[in-house]
C-alpha positions in Angstrom: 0.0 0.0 0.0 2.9 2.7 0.7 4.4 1.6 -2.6 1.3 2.8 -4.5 1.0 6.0 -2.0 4.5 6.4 -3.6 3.7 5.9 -6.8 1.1 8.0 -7.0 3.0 11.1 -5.9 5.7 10.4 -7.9 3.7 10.3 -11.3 2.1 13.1 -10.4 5.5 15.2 -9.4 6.5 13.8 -13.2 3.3 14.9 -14.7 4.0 18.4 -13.2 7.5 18.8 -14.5 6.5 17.3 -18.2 4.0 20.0 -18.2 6.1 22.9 -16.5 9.2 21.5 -19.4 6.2 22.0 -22.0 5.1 25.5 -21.0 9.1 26.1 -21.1 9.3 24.7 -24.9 6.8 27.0 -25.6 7.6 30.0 -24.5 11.4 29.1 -26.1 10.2 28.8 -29.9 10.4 30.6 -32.6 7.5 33.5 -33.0 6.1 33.8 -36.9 7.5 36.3 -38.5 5.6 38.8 -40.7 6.8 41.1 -43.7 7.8 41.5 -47.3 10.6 38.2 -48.4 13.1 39.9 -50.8 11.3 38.7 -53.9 8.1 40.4 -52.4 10.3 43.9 -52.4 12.1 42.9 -55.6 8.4 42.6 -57.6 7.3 46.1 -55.3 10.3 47.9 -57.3 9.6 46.9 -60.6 6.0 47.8 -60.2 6.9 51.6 -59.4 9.9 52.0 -61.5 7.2 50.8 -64.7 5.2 53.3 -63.1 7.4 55.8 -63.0 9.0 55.1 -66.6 5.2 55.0 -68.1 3.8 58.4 -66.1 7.3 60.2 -68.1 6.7 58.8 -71.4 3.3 60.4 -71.1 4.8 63.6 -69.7 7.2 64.1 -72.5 4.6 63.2 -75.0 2.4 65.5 -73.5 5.0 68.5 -73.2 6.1 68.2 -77.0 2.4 68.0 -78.0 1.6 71.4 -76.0 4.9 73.2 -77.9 4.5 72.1 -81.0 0.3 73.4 -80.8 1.8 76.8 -79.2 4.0 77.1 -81.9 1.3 76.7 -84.6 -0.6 79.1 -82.3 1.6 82.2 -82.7 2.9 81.4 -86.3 1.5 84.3 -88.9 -2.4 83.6 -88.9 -3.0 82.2 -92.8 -6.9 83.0 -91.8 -6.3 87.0 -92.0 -6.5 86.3 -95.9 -10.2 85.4 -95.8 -10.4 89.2 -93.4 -8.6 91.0 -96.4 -11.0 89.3 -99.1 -14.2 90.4 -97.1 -12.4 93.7 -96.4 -12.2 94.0 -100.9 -15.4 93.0 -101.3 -17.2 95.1 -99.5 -15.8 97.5 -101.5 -18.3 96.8 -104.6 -21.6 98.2 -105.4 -23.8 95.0 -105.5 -22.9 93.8 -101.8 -22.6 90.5 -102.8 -19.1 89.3 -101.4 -17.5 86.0 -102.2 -14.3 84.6 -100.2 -12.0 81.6 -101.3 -10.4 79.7 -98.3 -7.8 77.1 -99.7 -6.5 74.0 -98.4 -3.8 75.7 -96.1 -6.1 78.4 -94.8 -8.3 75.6 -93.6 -5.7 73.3 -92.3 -4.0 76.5 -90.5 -7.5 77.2 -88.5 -7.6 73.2 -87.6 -4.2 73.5 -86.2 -5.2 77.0 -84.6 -8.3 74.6 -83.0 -6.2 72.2 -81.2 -5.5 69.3 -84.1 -2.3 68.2 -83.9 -0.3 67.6 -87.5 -3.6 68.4 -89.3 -3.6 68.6 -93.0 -6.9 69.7 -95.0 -8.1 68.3 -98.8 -10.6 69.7 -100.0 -12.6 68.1 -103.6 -15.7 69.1 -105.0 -17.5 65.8 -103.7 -16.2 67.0 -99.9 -13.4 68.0 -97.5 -10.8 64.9 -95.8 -9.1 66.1 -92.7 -5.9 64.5 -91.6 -4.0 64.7 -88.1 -2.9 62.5 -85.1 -4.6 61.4 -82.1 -2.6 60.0 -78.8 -0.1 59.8 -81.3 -1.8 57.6 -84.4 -2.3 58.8 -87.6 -6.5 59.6 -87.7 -9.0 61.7 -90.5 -12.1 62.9 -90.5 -14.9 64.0 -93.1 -15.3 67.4 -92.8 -18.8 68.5 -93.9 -19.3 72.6 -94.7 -22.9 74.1 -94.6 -24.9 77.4 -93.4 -26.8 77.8 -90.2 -28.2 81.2 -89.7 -26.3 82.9 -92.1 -22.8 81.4 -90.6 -20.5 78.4 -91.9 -20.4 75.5 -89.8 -18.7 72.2 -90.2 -20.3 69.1 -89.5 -17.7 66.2 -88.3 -18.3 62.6 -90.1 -16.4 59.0 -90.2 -14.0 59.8 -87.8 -10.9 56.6 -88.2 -8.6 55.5 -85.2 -5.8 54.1 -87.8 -8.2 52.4 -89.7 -10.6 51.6 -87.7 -13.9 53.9 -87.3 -14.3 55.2 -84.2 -17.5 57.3 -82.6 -17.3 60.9 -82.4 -16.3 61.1 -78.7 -13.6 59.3 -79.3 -12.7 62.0 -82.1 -13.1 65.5 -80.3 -10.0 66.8 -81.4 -11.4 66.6 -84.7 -14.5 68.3 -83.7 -13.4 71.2 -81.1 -10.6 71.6 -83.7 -13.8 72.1 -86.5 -15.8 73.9 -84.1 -12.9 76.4 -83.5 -12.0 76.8 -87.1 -16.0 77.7 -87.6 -15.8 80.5 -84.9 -12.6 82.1 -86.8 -14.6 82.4 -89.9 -17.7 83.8 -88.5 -15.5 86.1 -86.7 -13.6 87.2 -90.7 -16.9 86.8 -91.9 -19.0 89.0 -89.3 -19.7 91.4 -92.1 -21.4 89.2 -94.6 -24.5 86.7 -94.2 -23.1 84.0 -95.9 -25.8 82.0 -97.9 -24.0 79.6 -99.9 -20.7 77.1 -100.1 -18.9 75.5 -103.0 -16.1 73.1 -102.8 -13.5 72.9 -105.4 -9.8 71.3 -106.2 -7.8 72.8 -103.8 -10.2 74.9 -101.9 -13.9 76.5 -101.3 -15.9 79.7 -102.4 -18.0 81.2 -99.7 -20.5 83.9 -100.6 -22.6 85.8 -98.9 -24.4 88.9 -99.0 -23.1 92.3 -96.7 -24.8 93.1 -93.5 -27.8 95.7 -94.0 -27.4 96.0 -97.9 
């Protein structure tokens, strides 16, 4: 009977230290770490120098666009031709006044409205206007006609490359057309114009003087 008294207490005195040698073992290992691994950092660099390369390819693109369209902006205005042919014509008796705008009149207002590289042909059967957009080569039907005694332009089959695109996609065709319609009406502000005709090379505009 003392044997197993003895026992007893002796298992239990081991079960105590096995458990105190446990909480010891515990304590004693190794805590999980947390944080980038080198390859995690390596991939975080790439990401932002791409990011960085990309954000100044756009910058410089960006920068070269704006000087070259400043530099169309204060060349000798091509336009002031169409001023001096109203200016003549109302010099005559009838006060019918008629104003020919050729291909690098027009493609000087275009490049005066914002369209980078633009380039104007005008044919009897209608007006093609060339230019770039983000950099690719793009044209534009350009189609001329009178609302309330003023020439507007109508934008049509706008092309991405080749590939036809919808008119939002094409608004520096279109602010560049709606700019180069203001310019006339602004030369033209002393004539209602009441008809257009496209030729080879160019168009007549005619119109009748203000109050005559």
């Amino acid at each position: 009977m003392k044997n197993d008294k003895e026992d007893f207490f002796d298992f239990s005195n081991r079960g105590g230290r096995e458990k105190r040698s446990g909480d010891s073992d515990f304590y004693k290992a190794p805590r999980p770490r947390f944080g980038c691994t080198c390859g995690t950092l390596v991939i975080l660099l790439v990401v932002l120098f791409a990011v960085f390369v990309v954000l100044v390819v756009l910058a410089t693109r960006y920068s070269s666009y704006d000087a070259a369209r400043d530099a169309v902006i204060f060349a000798p205005r091509a336009g002031d031709e169409v001023a001096a042919q109203v200016e003549e014509g109302l010099k005559g008796s009838d006060g019918t006044v008629s104003v020919a705008l050729t291909e690098a009149e027009l493609t000087d207002l275009l490049e005066r409205g914002g369209l980078f590289g633009a380039r104007a042909v005008i044919q009897p059967e209608g007006i093609r206007v060339y230019g770039k957009i983000w950099g690719m080569d793009s044209d534009a039907e350009l189609v001329p006609r009178v609302l309330e005694n003023r020439i507007v332009f109508d934008v049509k089959a706008i092309h991405l490359g080749s590939v036809k695109v919808p008119g939002a996609l094409g608004r520096p065709f279109t602010r560049a057309a709606e700019q180069a319609a203001n310019d006339l009406a602004q030369d033209t502000s002393a004539i209602d114009i009441s008809d257009i005709a496209l030729y080879s090379g160019g168009m007549t505009i005619t119109g009748q003087v203000v109050g005559r």
